[in-house]
C-alpha positions in Angstrom: 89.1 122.8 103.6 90.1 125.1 106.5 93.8 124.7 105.8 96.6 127.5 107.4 100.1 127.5 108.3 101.0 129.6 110.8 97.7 132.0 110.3 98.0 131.7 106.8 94.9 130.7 105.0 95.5 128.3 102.1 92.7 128.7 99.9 91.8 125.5 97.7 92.6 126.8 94.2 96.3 126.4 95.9 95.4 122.6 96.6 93.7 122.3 93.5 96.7 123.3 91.0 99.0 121.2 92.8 96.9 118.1 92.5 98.0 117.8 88.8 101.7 117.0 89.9 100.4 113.9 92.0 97.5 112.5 89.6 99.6 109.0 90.6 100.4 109.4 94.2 98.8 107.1 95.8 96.6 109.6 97.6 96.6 112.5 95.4 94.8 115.3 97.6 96.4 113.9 100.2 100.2 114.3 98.8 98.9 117.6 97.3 97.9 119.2 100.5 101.5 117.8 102.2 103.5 119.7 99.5 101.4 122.7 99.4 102.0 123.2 103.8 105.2 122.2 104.0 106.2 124.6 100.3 104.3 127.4 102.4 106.7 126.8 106.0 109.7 126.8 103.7 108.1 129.9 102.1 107.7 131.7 105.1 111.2 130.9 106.8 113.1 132.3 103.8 110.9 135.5 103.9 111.5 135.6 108.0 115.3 135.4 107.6 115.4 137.6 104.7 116.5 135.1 102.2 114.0 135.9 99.7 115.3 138.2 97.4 112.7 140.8 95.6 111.7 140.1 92.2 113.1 136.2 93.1 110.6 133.3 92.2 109.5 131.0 95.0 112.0 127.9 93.8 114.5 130.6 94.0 114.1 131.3 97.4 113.7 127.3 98.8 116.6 127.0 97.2 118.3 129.9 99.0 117.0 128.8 102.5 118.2 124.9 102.1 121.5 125.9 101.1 121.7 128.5 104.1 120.2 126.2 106.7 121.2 122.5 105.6 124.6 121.5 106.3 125.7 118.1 105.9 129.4 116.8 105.6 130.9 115.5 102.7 131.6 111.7 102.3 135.7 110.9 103.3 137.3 108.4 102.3 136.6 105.9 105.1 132.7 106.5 104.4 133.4 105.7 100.5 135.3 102.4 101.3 133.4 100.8 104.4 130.1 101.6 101.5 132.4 100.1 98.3 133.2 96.8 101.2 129.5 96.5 102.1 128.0 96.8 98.6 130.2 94.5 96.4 127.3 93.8 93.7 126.7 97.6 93.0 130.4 97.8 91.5 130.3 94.3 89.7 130.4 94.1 86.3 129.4 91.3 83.7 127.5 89.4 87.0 124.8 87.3 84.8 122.1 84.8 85.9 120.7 82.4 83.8 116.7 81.7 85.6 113.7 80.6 85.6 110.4 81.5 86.9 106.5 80.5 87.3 104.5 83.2 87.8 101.0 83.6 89.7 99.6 86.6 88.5 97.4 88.6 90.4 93.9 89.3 88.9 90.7 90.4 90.4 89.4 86.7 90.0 92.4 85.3 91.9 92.9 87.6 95.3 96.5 87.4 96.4 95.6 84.7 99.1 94.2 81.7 97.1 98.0 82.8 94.4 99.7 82.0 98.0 98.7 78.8 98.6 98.9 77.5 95.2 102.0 79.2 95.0 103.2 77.0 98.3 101.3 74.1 97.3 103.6 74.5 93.6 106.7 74.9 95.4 106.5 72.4 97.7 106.0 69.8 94.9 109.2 71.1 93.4 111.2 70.9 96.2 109.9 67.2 96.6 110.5 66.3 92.5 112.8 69.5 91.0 113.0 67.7 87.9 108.8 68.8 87.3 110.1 72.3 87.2 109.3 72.3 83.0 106.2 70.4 83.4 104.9 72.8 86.5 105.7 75.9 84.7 104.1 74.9 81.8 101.1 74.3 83.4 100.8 76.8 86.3 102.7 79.8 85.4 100.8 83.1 84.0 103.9 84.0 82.0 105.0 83.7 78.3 108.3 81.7 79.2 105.8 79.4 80.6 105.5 78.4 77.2 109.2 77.5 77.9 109.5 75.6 80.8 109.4 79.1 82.8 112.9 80.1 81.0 114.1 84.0 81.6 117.5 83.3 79.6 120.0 85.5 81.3 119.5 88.3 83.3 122.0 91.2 84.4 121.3 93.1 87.3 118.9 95.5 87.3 117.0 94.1 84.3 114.6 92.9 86.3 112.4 94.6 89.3 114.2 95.1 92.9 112.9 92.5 94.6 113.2 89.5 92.2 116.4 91.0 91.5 118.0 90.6 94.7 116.5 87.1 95.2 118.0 86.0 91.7 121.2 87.1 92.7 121.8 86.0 96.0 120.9 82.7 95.1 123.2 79.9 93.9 123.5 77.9 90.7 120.5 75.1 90.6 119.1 76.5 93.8 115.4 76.7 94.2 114.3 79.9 96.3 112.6 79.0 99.7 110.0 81.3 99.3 107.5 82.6 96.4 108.4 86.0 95.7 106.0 88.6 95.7 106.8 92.0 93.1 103.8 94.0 91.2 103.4 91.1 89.0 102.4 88.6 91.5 104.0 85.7 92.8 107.2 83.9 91.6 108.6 80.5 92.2 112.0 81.0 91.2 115.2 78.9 90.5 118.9 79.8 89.0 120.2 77.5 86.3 123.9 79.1 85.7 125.5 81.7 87.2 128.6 84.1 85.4 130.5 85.8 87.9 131.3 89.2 87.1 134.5 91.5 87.7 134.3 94.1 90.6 135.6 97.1 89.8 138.5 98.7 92.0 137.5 101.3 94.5 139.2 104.2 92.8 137.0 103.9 89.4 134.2 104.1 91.8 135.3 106.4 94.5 133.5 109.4 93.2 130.3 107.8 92.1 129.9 106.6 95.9 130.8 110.0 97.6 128.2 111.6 94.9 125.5 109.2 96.2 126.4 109.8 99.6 126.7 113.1 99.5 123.2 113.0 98.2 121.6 110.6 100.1 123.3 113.0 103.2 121.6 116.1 101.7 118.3 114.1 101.3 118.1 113.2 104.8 119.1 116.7 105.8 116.2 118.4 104.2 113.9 116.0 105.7 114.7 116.8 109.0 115.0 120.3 108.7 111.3 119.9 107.3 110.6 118.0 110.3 112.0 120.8 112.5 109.8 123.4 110.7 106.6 121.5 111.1 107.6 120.6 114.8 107.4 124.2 115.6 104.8 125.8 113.0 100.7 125.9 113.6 99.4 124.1 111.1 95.6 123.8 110.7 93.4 121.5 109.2 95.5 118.7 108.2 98.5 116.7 110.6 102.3 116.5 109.5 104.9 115.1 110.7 107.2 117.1 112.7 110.1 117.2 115.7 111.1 119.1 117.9 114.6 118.8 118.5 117.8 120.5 116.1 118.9 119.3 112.8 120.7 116.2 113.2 124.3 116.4 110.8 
């Protein structure tokens, strides 16, 4: 493969072992030959600023040099409210939706294109005549609650994938969503029946669950730019990473 970091060969065994832990990346060898470089760089900068203990095991020692060299603050108060004021629906409880769908499912015998504009060509009939919404679903849609007139019963959030999840729940009782929406399962015409507004939670039963996921979504970006930093002035050879130049940003 003719793969180094910094002069140091990385023979393919390496590459090879760590291709098991990615068997459903969307590019294995590719995701496999990422981890391996940028596990070597953080390897070798633990080992350069003597952070790597003898006798300690490689995880040991990443762990040593991210804790040394990562420094991010922790979430205040003022970060945990303006994110409790801006995210309402991840503190509500008891928020329930009562929807319905018709689904286009996409198979190899019906590419994603010809779903869209039956999908469109669906919805626009709806839009003109909502009362067909039974009748369509019945005879269009690729789901069981077809069977149904489309029919999901209630849903609470999070029940369903993210993206038909926040269309379901930003829309209001009997409305009819402008657009199909598109989620692994192919292409939904969707429409909420009832809505049952939940409680939100005070900030103080959540205050700690926010600074947690702050904290962590801090630390996360951290480490990626400190990974950035190391690539941005390594020599790697044979395959192309993303890197910067300039400090870590806190």
């Amino acid at each position: 493969m003719g793969l180094s970091v910094n002069g140091v060969d990385i023979d393919d065994h390496v590459i090879e072992r760590e291709l098991a832990h990615h068997q459903h990346a969307d590019n294995p060898l590719k995701q496999s030959v990422h981890e391996v470089v940028l596990r070597t760089l953080l390897l070798q900068e633990a080992d350069r600023l003597g952070l790597c203990m003898l006798g300690e095991d490689e995880d040991a020692c990443i762990e040593a040099l991210l804790a040394s060299e990562v420094k991010v603050p922790q979430a205040d108060d003022v970060a945990c409210s303006r994110y409790y004021a801006a995210n309402p629906q991840q503190f509500t409880n008891g928020e329930l939706v009562e929807a319905r769908h018709i689904l286009f499912q996409v198979t190899p015998n019906a590419p994603l294109e010809l779903l869209r504009e039956t999908a469109e060509s669906v919805l626009a009939a709806l839009k003109a005549a909502p009362e067909r919404f039974d009748e369509l679903a019945r005879q269009y849609s690729n789901c069981p609650s077809g069977a149904v007139g489309g029919s999901l019963g209630q849903l609470a959030r999070g029940q369903c994938v993210p993206e038909f999840d926040a269309v379901v729940f930003r829309l209001e009782q009997g409305q009819l969503a402008e657009r199909p929406v598109e989620t692994r399962f192919g292409l939904h015409i969707v429409q909420v029946q009832r809505r049952v507004a939940g409680r939100l939670l005070p900030f103080e039963a959540v205050r700690k669950r926010i600074a947690d996921y702050l904290a962590t979504a801090a630390w996360q970006r951290g480490v990626h730019q400190y990974l950035q930093l190391l690539v941005g002035r390594a020599d790697v050879q044979g395959v192309t990473l993303e890197g910067a130049a300039t400090p870590l940003v806190q």
